[in-house]
N, C-alpha and C positions, 0 to 999 in steps of 0.2 A: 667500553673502550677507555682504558685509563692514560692508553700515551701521551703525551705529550709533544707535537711538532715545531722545529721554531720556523716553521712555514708553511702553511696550504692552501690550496687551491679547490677554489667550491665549482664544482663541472653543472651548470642550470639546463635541463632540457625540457621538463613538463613541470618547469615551480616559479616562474619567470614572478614571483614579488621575494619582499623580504622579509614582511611580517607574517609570522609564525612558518618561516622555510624550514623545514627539520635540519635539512643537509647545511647550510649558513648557522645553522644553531649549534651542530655538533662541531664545524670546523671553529665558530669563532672560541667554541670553551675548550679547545683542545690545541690551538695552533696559537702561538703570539703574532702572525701577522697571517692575513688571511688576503687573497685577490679571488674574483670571483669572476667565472666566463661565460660565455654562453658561442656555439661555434651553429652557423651556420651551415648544415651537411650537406655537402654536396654530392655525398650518395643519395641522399633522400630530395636535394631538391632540385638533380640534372632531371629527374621524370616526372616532374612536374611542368603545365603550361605557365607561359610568359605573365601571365594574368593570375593570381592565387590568391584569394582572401589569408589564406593560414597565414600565407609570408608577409602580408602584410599588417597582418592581426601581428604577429611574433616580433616585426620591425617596431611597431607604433609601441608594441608594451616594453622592448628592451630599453628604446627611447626615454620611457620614466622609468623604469629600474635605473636606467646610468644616472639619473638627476637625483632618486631616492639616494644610491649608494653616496655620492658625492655632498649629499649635503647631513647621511649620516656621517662618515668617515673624516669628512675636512679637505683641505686644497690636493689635489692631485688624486683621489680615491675615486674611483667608479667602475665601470664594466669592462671585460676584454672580451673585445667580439672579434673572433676568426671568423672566417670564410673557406672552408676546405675540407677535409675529409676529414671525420670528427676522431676517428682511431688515429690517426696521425700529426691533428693537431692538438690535441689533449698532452700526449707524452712529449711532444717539443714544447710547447709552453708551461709544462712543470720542471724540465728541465730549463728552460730559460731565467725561468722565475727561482730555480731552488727550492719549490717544493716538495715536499720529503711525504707529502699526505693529500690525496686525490679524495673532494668527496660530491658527492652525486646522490640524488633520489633510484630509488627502486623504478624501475621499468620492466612488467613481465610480456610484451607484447615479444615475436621472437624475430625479427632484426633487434630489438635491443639487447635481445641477451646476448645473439651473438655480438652484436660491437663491444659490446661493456666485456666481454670476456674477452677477447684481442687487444682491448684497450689496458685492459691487468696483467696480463702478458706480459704488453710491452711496460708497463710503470714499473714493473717487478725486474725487467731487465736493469733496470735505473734507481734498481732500490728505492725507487715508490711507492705507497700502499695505496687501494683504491678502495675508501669505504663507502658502504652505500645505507638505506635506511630507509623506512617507510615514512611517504609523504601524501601518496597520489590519494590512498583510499584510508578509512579508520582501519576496518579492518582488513588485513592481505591474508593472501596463504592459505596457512592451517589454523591461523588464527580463532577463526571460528567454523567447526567440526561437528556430524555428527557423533551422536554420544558413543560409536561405534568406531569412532577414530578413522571416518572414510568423508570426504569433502561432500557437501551437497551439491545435489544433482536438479535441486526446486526450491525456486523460489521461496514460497511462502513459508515452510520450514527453516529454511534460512535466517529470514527475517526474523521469526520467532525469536529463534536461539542466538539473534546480533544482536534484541531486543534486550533478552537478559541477560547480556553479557557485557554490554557498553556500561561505563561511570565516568564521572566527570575528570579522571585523569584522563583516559583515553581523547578526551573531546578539550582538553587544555591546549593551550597555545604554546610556541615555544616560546620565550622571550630573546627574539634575538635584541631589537634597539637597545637591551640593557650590555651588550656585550661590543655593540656597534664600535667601541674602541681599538677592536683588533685588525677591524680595517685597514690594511695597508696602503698607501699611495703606490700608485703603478709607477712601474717606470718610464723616462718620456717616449721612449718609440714605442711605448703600446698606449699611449693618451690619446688614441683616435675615437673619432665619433663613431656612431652606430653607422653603417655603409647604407645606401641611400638604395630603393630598390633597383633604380638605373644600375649604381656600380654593380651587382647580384645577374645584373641582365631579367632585372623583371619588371612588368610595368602595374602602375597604378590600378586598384579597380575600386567597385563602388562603395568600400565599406564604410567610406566618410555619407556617401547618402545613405545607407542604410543606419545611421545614429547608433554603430554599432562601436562603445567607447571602451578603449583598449586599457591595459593597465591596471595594477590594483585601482587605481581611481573611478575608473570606467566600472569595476567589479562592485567597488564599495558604495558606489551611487546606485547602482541596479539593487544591491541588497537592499538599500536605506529603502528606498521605493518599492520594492515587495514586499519588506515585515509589514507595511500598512496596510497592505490586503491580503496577505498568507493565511486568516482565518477563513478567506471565502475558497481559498486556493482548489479546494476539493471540488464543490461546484463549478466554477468560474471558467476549469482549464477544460472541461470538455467543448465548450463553446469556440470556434473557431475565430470570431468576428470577435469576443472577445478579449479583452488585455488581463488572462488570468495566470500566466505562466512566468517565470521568474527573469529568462530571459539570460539565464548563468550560464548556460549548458558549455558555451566559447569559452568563458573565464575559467569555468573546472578545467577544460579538456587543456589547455594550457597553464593550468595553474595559477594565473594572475589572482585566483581569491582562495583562500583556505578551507579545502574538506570540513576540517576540523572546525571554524570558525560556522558554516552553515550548518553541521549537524547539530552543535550547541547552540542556538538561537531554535533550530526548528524541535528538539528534543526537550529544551526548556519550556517551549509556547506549547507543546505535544500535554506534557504533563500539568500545565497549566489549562488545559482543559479544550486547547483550541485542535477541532477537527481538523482541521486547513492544513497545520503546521504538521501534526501525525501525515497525513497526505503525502505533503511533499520529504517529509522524511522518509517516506517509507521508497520515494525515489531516490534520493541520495543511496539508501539500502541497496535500489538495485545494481548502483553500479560499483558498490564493493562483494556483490552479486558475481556480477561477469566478471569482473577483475581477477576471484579465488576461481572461475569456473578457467578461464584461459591459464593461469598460474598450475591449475590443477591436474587439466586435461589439456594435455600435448596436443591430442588432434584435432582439437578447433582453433590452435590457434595456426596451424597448419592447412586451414581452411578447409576441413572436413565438418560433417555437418556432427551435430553433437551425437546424436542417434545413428548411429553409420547406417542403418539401413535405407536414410533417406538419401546417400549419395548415391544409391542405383538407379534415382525418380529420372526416368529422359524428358528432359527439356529439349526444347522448339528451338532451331537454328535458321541460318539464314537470309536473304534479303528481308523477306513477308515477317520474319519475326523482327528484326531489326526495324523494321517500318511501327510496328507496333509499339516497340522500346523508345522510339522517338517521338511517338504521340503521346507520351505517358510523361518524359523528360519536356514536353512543352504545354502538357495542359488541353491536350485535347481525346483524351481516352471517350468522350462521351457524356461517362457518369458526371453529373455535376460538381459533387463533393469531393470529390478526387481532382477533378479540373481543379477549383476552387482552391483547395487545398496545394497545388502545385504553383498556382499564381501567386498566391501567396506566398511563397518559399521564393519564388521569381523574384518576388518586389520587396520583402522583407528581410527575407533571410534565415526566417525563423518557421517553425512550425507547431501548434498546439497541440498538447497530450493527444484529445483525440484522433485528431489527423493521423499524427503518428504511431497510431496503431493502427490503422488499416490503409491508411495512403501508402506508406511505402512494401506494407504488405501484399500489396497490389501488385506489385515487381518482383516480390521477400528472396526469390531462389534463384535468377538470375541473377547474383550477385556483382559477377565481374561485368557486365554491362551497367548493373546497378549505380555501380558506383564512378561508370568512366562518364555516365550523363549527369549525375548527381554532384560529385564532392566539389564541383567547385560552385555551385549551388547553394550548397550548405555553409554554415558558420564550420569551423573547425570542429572533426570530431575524431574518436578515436575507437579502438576495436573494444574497449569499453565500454562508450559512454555512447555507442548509438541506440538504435531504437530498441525495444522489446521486439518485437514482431521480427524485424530481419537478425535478430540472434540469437533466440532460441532453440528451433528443429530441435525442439523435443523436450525443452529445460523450463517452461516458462509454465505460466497459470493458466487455466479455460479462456478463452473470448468471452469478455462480456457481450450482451446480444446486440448492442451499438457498433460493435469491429464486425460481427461475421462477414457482410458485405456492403459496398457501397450506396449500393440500392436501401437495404435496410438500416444502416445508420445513419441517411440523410432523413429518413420517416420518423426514425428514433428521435432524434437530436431536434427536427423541429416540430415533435410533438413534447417531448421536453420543458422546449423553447416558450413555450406557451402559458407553462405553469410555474415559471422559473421568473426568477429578480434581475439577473445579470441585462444589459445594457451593452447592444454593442456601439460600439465609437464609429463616427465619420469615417475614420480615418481606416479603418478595419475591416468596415463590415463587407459582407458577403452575401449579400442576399441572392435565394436563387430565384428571384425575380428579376436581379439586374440585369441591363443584356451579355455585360462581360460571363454571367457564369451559366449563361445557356450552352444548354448540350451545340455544338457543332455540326451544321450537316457534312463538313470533311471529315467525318471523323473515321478513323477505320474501323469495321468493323471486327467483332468479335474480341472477348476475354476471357477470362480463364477457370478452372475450376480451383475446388481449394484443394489444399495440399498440407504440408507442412503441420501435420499432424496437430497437436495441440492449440495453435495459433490460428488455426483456419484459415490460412494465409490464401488471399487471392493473388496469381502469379499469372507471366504472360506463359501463352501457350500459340499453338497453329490457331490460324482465325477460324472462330467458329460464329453461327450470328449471335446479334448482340440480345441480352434477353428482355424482352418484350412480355406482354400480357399472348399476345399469339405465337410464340415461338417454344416449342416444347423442350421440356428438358432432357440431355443429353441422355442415350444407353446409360445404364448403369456396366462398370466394367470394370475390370481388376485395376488396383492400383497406378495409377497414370498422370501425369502431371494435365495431360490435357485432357482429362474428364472427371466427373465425379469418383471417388472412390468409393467402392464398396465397404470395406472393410471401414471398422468405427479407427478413431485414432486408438494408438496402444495407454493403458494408463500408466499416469505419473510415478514415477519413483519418488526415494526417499532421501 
């Protein structure tokens, strides 16, 4: 882009800092005065309940973005934060402001493509241009391909070929602070503060108890305190009770910390020798992963499963299943490690590598009930950056034999546990001696068989009893969400 603007407006909706923002980097070398917003959607947040972590994660970090911008830019520079429907207040505040050049991060989720396309529409009416640019992930798209010019369909292949294909420009920073001059002073009827959640009509929830710290600041304290143990990260994160996991997952999914900033510390310490750091890069991979798989394939993000054939699986409806979807959403399925693991998402908010491969696989294919007990449970996430297990149907790697089932990767994990260095914390642990993590005698009975092809996903089904040393294994019978299946999963493509 070689134009030149003498005005524009940077649109923030998953980049919420300033150092190394792509979209604030291309507007400040290309426009002589730059104002920068972030709009509060009221498509996305009338269906939402009164109580939301996200909105309050998104309030607290616009909060230091407006302090950051104001004390790069000088007296009267900082945030425009609307409240209203983002396709409509986007094109009134660039016509308010006289900006001639709309710029924004890439979003391939698909309400985004549709809004950013209606939102071009109208800027084009107004003779404004709306560029946009890669920020969320390193690599997007078709960026990286098989050699056959068709997008990967697996994992591990993937990886390979993002492995040798990244260089250290890819993982450079942008430098906005050096350009921070082009910051314009807003004018005085938009010098408002960030709106409070009361104004929004939302109330406070517990993210101040959960030590969950918003903000590039919040981001860059979390990083400074995982490079110290990122070499153990590879052992550490399967331990539950353990404090082995980085804890970033909130700050990517909003962007308050830089893709680009993590994959270069963890691909430096990688090739520097450390196990740990290869590890969790190779997580960062996954979700430039899922981002080209939804970017790629239209019908997942359509909520189709990736394999269509797993959309014919009949799932369990109902009161009695609905009873079973709410023992699972409070931690009382029975299994202990799955309790365990859900208390802990309860009380922290987080959940470790392990867990999250087979705790939420536990649920993996009722998804829409999934997520009406869950997401406001969770830190903020996105159709990205959730788990492995509930997004694969069909795309992902084997289960190692710690995921296949609850039962077995609590035997796993603490025979492990035995020969292993990690330490759990006071403040953590889980033991299944305590009385909080005993099986329940309310507990309902019956769960589920696996499904979900590659992932061996444990999902709820009609109750059947729960498995015991005396209770024998179900018929074997055609393909069925509530029984064993016969058939092996299909193998992985390429």
């Amino acid at each position: 882009m070689d134009t030149s603007y003498p005005c524009g407006l940077v649109w923030l909706r998953r980049d919420l800092r300033v150092h190394d923002n792509a979209a604030l980097y291309h507007a400040l070398k290309h426009c002589r005065q730059v104002h920068v917003a972030f709009v509060f959607d009221t498509a996305i947040l009338d269906g939402l309940p009164r109580a939301d972590r996200r909105v309050e994660f998104i309030r607290e970090s616009l909060v230091a973005l407006d302090q950051r911008l104001a004390e790069l830019g000088g007296e009267g520079c900082g945030l425009i934060v609307r409240h209203g429907v983002a396709e409509q207040e986007i094109p009134q505040l660039a016509r308010q402001l006289g900006a001639l050049a709309v710029f924004a991060s890439h979003d391939d989720e698909p309400y985004a493509l549709q809004r950013d396309a209606r939102v071009r529409g109208q800027l084009a009416a107004l003779g404004t241009a709306l560029h946009t640019c890669k920020d969320h992930v390193v690599f997007e798209r078709q960026e990286v391909m098989t050699q056959s010019g068709t997008a990967f369909s697996v994992f591990t292949p993937y990886k390979n070929a993002w492995l040798r294909k990244v260089n250290d420009h890819d993982l450079q920073a942008y430098p906005v602070e050096r350009h921070a001059q082009q910051l314009a002073p807003r004018p005085e009827s938009l010098r408002l503060p960030v709106p409070r959640l009361a104004d929004m009509g939302f109330a406070p929830t517990n993210l101040q108890d959960l030590h969950i710290a918003a903000g590039e600041a919040g981001a860059q304290a979390l990083l400074a305190e995982f490079l110290q143990r990122i070499d153990a990260y590879g052992q550490r994160r399967d331990f539950p009770a353990v404090k082995g996991p980085s804890y970033l997952s909130v700050h990517l999914r909003f962007g308050t910390v830089s893709v680009r900033q993590l994959a270069r510390e963890a691909h430096a310490r990688m090739l520097a020798g450390s196990e740990g750091a290869g590890v969790w890069l190779s997580e960062l991979i996954w979700r430039d992963f899922y981002a080209q798989v939804l970017a790629n394939f239209a019908h997942v993000g359509a909520g189709e499963s990736f394999k269509r054939d797993y959309d014919a699986i009949a799932w369990a409806h109902g009161t009695q299943a609905k009873q079973l979807l709410d023992a699972w959403c409070a931690g009382r399925t029975g299994y202990p490690l799955v309790d365990a693991a859900m208390r802990q998402l309860l009380q922290t908010g987080t959940c470790t590598t392990a867990c999250a491969w087979w705790w939420p696989a536990f649920c993996a294919r009722t998804w829409a009930w999934t997520g009406v007990g869950v997401k406001n449970t969770l830190p903020p996430t996105s159709m990205t950056s959730t788990w492995p297990p509930t997004m694969a149907a069909g795309n992902g790697p084997a289960p190692v034999a710690a995921t296949r089932s609850p039962t077995s990767a609590s035997s796993t994990l603490s025979a492990r546990a035995k020969n292993s260095t990690p330490k759990a914390s006071s403040s953590a642990a889980m033991s299944p001696n305590s009385p909080d993590s005993r099986p329940r005698p309310s507990t309902p009975p019956g769960w589920l068989a696996r499904s979900n092809c590659n992932r061996q996903a444990w999902c709820w089904a009609r109750p059947t009893p729960a498995p015991s040393s005396t209770t024998p294994k179900p018929e074997k019978k055609p393909w069925r969400a509530t029984q064993w299946s016969k058939r092996k999963p299909p193998k992985r493509g390429g």
